[in-house]
N, C-alpha and C positions, 0 to 999 in steps of 0.2 A: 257337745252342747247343741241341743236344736235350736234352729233357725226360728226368728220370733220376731215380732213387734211388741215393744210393750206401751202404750200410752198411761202417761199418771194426766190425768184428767179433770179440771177443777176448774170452779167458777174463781176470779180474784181474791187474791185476801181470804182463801181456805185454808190454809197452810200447804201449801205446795211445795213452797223452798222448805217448810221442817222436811217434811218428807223427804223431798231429795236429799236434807245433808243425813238425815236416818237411813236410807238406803247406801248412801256413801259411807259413812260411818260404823255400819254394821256388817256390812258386807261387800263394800269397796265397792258399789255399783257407779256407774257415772250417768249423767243424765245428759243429753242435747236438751232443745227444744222445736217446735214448729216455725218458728220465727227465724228469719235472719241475725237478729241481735239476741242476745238473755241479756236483758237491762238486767237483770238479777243478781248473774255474776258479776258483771261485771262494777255495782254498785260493791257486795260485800266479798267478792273476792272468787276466782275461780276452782280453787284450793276448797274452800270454805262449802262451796255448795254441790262439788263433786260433777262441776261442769264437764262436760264434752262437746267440742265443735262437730256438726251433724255429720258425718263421712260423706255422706250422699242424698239422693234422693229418698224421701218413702218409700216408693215401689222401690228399690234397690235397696234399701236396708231390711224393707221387708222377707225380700229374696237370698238375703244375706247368710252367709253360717255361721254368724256372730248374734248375740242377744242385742235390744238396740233400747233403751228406754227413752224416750219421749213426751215432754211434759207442753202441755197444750193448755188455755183457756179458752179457744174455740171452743162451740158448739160441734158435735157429732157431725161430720163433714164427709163429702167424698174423699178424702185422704183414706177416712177411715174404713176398715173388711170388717166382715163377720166373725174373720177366725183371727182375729186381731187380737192379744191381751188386753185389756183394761185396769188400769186402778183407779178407781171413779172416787176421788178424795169428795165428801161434801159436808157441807158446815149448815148452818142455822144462818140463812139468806139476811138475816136480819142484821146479822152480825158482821157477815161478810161484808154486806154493803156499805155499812157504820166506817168498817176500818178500811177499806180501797176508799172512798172518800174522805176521811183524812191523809190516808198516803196523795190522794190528789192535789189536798191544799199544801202540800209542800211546795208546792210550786206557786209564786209569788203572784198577787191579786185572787185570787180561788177563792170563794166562802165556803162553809163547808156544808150549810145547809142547802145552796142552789146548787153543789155537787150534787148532794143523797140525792135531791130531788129530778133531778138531771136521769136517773142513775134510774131511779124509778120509772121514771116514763119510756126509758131506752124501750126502741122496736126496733131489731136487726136483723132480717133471716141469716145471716152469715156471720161469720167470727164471735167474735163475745157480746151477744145479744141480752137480754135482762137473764136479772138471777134466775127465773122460773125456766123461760124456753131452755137457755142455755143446761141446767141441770135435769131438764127433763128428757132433752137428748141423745144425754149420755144413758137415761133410765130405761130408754121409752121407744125402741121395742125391747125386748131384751137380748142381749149379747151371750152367748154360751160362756165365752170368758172374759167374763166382768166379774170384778171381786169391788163391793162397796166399802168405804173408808170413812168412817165416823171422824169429823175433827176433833171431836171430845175423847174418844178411845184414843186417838194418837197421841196427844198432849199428855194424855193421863198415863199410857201406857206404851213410848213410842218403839218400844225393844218388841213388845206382844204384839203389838198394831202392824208391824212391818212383817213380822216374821208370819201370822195371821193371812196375809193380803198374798204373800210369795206361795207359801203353801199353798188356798186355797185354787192360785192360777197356776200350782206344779210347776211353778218357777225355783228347780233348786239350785238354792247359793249357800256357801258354806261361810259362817258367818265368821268376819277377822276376831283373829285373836288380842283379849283382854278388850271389845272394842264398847265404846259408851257410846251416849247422844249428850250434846251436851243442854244443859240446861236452860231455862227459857229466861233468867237471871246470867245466867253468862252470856248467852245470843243479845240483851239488850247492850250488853256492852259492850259489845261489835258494833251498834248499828239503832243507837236508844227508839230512832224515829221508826224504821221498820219493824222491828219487834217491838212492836207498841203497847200492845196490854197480855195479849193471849189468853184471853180468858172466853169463858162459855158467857152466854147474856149481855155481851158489853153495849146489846141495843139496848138494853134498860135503861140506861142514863145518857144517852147520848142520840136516839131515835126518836124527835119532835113527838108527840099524840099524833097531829095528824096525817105525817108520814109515814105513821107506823100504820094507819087507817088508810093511807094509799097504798101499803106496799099489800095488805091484806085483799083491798079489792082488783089488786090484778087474777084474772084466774090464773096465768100460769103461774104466779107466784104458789096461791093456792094449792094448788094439783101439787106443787113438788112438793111442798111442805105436808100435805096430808100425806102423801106417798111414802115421805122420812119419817114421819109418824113425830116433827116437830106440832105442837101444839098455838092458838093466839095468846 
């Protein structure tokens, strides 16, 4: 097995934990992440998301004879090489945004309109900066091995979608036998609050008018969204 870096790479609230347990699920992969903690796992279970505790450093996993997957909401950072894998998961910014601010107001006192709004203004050079900088990062120069990841393909197709993403970065795994994903109706009953709606558009009824008219006048929002070929 060649020696590898792989980052799965996503703004908040993309589906990044689907992925992961699709990747675990399908092919026994297991994921760290860039962080010291995976709040993740450790909310819906280690088992559940096909966690792994990071071995080492970046540069030493990258140096490694092992494959290493990597799941980040940083922006494109020095961590990251050129000859690094990618799986660049991206969603409709609109949507994302919607549902990382309600997972926000989980937490007691929160509104959820001065989160989005909050959320919208974010300017960070570093870690997870707004939807746009942040996904344009990952776009923007381009990566020789970067494979792009539709949240709508995954959801719809997460057996195709995975298998799709492995291929294209000649990542070959041999996929477990008899192995499913399980359903976005079973994931809520693990966890009804994080798996919250999953659907495509859920800005529609939940993105004020004139948030939806701020999120539009940022350019970097802009730029990523023409670039995905999402539409206003």
């Amino acid at each position: 097995m060649p020696k590898m870096l792989v980052w799965v790479a996503s703004f908040p609230r993309s589906g990044n934990t689907f992925l992961r347990i699709a990747l675990h699920r399908l092919y026994g992969i297991r994921t760290s992440v860039v962080y010291d903690i995976d709040g993740v796992a450790q909310r819906l279970g280690p088992r559940t998301v096909g966690f792994e505790a990071r071995p080492a450093s970046i540069a030493e996993m990258r140096a490694s004879d092992l494959q290493h997957f990597v799941k980040t909401h940083r922006r494109r950072d020095d961590d990251v090489r050129d000859g690094d894998r990618v799986i660049c998961l991206v969603r409709d910014g609109r949507d994302a945004l919607v549902s990382w601010a309600r997972q926000r107001c989980e937490q007691p006192g929160r509104d959820f309109r001065a989160e989005l709004e909050r959320m919208l203004a974010l300017d960070k050079p570093s870690g997870t900066g707004s939807w746009g900088d942040t996904t344009l990062s990952w776009l923007q120069p381009p990566m020789p091995r970067r494979a792009v990841l539709r949240y709508e393909h995954l959801v719809s197709d997460p057996q195709g979608a995975v298998r799709g993403v492995l291929s294209e970065l000649d990542l070959r795994q041999a996929l477990v036998a008899g192995a499913s994903v399980p359903s976005f109706a079973q994931l809520r009953l693990l966890d009804p609050s994080f798996f919250r709606r999953g659907m495509v558009g859920s800005y529609r009824d939940e993105m004020p008018d004139d948030l939806h008219r701020l999120f539009w006048s940022r350019r970097d929002n802009a730029m990523a969204m023409a670039l995905l070929g999402y539409a206003p």
